[in-house]
FIPA-815337 format. One line per field, with one value per atom (N, C-alpha, C, O, CB): residue number from 0; z negated, x, y negated; atom name. Coordinates in nm, 3 decimals. Glycine has a CB too. Example, Ala and Ser with C-alpha at 12.3 -4.5 7.8 and 13.67 -1.06 7.14 Angstrom:
BEGIN
num = [0,0,0,0,0,1,1,1,1,1]
c3 = [-0.780,-0.780,-0.780,-0.846,-0.905,-0.708,-0.714,-0.787,-0.804,-0.572]
c1 = [1.319,1.230,1.320,1.424,1.131,1.285,1.367,1.290,1.341,1.408]
c2 = [0.569,0.450,0.330,0.332,0.447,0.225,0.106,-0.003,-0.114,0.060]
atome = [N,CA,C,O,CB,N,CA,C,O,CB]
REM end
This chain:
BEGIN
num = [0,0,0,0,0,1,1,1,1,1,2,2,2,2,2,3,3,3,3,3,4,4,4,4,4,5,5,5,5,5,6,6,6,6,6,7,7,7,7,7,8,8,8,8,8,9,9,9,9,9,10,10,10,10,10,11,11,11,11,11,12,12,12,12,12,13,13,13,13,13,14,14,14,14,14,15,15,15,15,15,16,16,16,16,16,17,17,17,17,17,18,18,18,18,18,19,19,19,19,19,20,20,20,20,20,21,21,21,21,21,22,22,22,22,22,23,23,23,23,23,24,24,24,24,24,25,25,25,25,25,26,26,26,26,26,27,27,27,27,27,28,28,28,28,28,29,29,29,29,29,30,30,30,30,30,31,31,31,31,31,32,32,32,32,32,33,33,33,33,33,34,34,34,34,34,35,35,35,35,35,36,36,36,36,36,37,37,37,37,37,38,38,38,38,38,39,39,39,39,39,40,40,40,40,40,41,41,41,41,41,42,42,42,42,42,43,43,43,43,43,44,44,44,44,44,45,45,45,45,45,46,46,46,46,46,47,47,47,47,47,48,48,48,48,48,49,49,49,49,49,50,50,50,50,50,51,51,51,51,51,52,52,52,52,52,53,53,53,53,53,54,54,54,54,54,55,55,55,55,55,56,56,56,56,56,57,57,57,57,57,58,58,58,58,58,59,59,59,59,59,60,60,60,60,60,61,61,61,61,61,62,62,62,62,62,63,63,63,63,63,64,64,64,64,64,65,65,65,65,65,66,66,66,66,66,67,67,67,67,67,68,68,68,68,68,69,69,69,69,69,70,70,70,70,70,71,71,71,71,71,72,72,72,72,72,73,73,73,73,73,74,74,74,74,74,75,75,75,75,75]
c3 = [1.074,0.964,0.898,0.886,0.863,0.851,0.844,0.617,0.560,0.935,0.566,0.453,0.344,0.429,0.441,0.251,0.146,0.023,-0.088,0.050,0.056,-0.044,-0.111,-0.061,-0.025,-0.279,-0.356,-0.460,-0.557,-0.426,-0.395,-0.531,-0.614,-0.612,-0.543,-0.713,-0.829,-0.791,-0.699,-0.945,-0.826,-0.783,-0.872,-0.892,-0.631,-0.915,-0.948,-0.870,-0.791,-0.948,-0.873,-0.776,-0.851,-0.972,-0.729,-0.746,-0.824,-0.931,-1.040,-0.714,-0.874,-0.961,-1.020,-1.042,-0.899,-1.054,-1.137,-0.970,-0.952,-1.333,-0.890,-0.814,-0.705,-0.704,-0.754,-0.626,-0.547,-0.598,-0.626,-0.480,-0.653,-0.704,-0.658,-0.739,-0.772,-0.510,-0.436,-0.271,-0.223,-0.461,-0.222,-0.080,-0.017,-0.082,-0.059,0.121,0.198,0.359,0.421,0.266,0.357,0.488,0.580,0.503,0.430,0.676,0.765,0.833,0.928,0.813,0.807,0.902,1.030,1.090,0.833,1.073,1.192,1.240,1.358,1.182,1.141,1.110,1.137,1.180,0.963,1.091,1.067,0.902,0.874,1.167,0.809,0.683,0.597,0.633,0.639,0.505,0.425,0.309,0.235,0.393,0.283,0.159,0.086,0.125,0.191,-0.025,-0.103,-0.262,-0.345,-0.111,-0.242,-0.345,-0.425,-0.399,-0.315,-0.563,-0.661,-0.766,-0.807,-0.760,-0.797,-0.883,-1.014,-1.084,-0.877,-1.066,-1.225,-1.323,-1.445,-1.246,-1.268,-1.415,-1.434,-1.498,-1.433,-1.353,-1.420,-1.510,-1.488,-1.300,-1.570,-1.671,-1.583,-1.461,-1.726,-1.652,-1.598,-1.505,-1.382,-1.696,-1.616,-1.531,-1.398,-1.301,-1.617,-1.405,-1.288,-1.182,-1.064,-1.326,-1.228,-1.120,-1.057,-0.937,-1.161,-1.159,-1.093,-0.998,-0.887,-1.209,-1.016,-0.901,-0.773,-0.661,-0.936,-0.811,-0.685,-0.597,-0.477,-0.705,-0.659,-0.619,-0.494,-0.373,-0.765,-0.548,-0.543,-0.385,-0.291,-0.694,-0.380,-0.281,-0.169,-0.070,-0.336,-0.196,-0.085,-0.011,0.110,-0.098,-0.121,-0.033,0.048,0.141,-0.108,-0.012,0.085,0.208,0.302,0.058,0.213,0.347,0.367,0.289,0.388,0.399,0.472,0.508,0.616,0.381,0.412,0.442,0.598,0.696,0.270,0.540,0.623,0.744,0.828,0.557,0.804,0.883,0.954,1.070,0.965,0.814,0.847,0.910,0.962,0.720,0.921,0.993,1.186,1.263,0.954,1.200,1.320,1.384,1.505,1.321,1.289,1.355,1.442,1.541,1.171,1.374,1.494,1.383,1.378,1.701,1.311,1.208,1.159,1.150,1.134,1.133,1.066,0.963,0.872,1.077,0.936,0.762,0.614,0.509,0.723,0.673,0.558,0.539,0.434,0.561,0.641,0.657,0.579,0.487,0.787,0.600,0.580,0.436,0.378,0.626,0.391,0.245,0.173,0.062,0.220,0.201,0.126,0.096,-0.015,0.194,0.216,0.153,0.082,0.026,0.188,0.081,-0.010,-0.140,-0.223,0.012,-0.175,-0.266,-0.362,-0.485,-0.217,-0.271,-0.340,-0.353,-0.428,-0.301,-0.280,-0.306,-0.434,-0.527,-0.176,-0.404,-0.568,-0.689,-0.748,-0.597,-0.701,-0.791,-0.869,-0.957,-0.758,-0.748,-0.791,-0.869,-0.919,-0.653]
c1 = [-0.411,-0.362,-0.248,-0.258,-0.475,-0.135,-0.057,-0.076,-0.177,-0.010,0.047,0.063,0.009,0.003,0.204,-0.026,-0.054,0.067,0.060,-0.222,0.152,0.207,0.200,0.204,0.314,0.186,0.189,0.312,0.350,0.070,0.366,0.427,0.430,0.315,0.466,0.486,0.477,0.532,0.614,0.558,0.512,0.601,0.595,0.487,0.571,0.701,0.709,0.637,0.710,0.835,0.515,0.484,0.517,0.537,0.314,0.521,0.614,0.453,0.464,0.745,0.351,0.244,0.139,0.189,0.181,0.013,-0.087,-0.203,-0.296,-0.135,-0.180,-0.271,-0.293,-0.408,-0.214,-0.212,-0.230,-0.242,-0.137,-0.144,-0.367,-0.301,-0.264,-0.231,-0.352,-0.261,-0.241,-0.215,-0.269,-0.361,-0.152,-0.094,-0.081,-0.057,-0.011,-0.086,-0.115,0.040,0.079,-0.357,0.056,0.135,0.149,0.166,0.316,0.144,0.150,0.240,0.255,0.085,0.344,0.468,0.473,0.366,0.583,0.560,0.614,0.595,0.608,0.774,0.566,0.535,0.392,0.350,0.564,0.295,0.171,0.115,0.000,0.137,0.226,0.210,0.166,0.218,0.344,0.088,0.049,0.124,0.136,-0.086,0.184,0.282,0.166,0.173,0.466,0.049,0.020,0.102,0.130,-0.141,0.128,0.197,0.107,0.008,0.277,0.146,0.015,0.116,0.219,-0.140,0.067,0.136,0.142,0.044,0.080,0.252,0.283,0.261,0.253,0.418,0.253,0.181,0.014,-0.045,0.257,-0.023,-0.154,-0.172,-0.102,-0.273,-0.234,-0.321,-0.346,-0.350,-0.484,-0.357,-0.413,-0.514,-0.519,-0.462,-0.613,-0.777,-0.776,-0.846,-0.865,-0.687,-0.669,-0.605,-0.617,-0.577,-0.526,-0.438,-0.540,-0.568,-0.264,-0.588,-0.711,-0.776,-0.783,-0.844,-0.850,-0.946,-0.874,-0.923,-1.056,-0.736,-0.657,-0.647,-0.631,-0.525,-0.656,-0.555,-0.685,-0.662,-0.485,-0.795,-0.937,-0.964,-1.013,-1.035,-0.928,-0.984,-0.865,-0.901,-0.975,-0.746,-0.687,-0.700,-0.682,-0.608,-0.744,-0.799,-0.898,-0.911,-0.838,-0.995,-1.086,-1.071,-1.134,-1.141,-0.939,-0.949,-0.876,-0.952,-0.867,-0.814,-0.738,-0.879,-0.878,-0.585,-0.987,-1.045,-1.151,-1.207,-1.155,-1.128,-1.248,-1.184,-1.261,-1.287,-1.029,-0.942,-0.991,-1.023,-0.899,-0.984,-0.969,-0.858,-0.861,-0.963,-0.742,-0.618,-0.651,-0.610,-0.526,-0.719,-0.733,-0.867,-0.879,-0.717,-0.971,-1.139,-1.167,-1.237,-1.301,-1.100,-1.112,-1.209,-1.182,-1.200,-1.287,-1.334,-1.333,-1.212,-1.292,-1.380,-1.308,-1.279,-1.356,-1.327,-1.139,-1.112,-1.207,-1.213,-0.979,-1.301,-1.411,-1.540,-1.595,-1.476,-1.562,-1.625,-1.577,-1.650,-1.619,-1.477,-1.350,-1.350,-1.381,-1.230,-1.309,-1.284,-1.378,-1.365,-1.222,-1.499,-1.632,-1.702,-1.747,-1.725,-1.710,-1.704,-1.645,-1.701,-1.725,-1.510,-1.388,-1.420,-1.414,-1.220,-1.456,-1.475,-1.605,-1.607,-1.470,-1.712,-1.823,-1.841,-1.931,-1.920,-1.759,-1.727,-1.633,-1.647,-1.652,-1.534,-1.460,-1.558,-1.600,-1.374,-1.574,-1.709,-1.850,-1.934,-1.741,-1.793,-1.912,-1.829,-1.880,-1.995]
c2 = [2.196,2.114,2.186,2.308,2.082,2.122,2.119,2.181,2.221,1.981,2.162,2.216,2.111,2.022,2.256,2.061,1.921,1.898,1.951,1.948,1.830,1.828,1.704,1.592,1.868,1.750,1.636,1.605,1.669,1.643,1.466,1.375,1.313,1.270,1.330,1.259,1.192,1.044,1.046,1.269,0.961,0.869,0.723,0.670,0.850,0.675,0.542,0.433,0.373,0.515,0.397,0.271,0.131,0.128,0.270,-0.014,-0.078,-0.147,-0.204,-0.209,-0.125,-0.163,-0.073,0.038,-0.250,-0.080,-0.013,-0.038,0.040,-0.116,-0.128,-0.191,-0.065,-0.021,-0.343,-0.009,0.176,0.250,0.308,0.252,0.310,0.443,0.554,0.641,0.487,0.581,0.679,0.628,0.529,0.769,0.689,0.719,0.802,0.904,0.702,0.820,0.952,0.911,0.812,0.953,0.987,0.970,1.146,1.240,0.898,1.168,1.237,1.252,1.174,1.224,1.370,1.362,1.437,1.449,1.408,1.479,1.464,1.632,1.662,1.393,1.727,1.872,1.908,2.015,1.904,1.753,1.767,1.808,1.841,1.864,1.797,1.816,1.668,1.562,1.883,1.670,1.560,1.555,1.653,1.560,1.425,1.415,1.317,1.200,1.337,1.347,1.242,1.249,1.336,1.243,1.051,0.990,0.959,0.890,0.886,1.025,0.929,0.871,0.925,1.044,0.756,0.654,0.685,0.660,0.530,0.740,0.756,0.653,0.670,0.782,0.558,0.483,0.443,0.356,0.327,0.540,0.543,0.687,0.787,0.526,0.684,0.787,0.914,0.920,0.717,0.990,1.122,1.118,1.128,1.200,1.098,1.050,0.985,1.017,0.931,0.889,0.785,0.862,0.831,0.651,0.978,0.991,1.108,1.119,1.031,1.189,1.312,1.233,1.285,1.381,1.069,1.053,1.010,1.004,0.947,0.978,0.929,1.020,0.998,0.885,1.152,1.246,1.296,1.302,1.376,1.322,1.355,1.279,1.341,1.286,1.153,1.050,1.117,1.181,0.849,1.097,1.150,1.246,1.260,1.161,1.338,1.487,1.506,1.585,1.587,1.395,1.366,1.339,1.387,1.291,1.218,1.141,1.291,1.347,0.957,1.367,1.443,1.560,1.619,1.498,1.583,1.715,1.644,1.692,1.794,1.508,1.408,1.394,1.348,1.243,1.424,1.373,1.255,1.228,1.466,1.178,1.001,0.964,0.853,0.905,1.041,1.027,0.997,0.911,1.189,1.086,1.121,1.070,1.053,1.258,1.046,1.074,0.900,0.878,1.111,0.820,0.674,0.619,0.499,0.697,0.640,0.564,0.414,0.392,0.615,0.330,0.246,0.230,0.262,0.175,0.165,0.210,0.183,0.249,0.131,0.012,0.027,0.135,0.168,-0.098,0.166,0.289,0.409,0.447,0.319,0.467,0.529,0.557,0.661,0.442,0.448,0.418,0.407,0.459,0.316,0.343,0.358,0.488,0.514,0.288,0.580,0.680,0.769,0.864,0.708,0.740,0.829,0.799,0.890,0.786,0.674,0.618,0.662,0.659,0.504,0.702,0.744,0.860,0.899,0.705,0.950,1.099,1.130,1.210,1.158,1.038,1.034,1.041,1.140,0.880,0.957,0.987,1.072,1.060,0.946,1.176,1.290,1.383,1.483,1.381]
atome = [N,CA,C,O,CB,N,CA,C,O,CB,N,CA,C,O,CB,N,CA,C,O,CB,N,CA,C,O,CB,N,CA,C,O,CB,N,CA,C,O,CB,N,CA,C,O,CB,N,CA,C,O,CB,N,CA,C,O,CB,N,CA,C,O,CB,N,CA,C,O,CB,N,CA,C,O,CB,N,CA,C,O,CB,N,CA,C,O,CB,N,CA,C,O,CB,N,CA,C,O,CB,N,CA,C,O,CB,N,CA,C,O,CB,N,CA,C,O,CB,N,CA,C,O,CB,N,CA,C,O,CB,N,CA,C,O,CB,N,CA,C,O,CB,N,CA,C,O,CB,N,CA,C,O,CB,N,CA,C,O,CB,N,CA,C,O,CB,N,CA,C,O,CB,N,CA,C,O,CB,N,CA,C,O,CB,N,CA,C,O,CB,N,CA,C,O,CB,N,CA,C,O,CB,N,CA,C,O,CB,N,CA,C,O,CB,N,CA,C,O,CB,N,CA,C,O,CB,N,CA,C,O,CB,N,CA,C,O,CB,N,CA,C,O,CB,N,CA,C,O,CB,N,CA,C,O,CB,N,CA,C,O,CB,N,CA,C,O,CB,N,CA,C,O,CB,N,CA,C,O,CB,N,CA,C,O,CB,N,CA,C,O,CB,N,CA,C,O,CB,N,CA,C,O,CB,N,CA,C,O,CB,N,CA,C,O,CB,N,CA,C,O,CB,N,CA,C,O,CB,N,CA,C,O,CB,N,CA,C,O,CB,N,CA,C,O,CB,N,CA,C,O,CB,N,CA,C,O,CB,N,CA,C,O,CB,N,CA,C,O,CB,N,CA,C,O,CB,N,CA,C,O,CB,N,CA,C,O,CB,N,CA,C,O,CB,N,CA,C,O,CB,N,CA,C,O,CB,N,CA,C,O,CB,N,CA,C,O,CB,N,CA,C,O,CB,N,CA,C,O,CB,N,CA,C,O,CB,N,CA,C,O,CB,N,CA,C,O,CB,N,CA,C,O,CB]
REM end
């Protein structure tokens, strides 16, 4: 695995609060959406790390699967 880097970013809504993309290095760029709150952005930030520690990228998973658990790990 590659390096994690995190950005800030204007999203055009409140509705994502976070994004993950994987480049071409094998490095993770997660985007978390500046117009949410702090709080909001800690659990965004939280879920992405997950999918990357979980390498949901790679494991063949399916994404509700996927996401349901990111989701309930966020949470703890």
């Amino acid at each position: 695995m590659g390096d994690i880097i995190i950005r800030y970013k204007d999203f055009p809504s409140y509705k994502i609060p976070a994004t993950t993309v994987e480049d071409e290095n094998g490095d993770y760029i997660v985007f978390i959406n500046t117009l949410l709150g702090y709080y909001a952005q800690r659990k965004a930030l939280k879920h992405e790390l997950d999918h990357i520690e979980s390498d949901d990228f790679h494991n063949g998973r399916p994404i509700g699967e996927v996401e349901a658990r990111a989701r309930r790990k966020a949470k703890e």
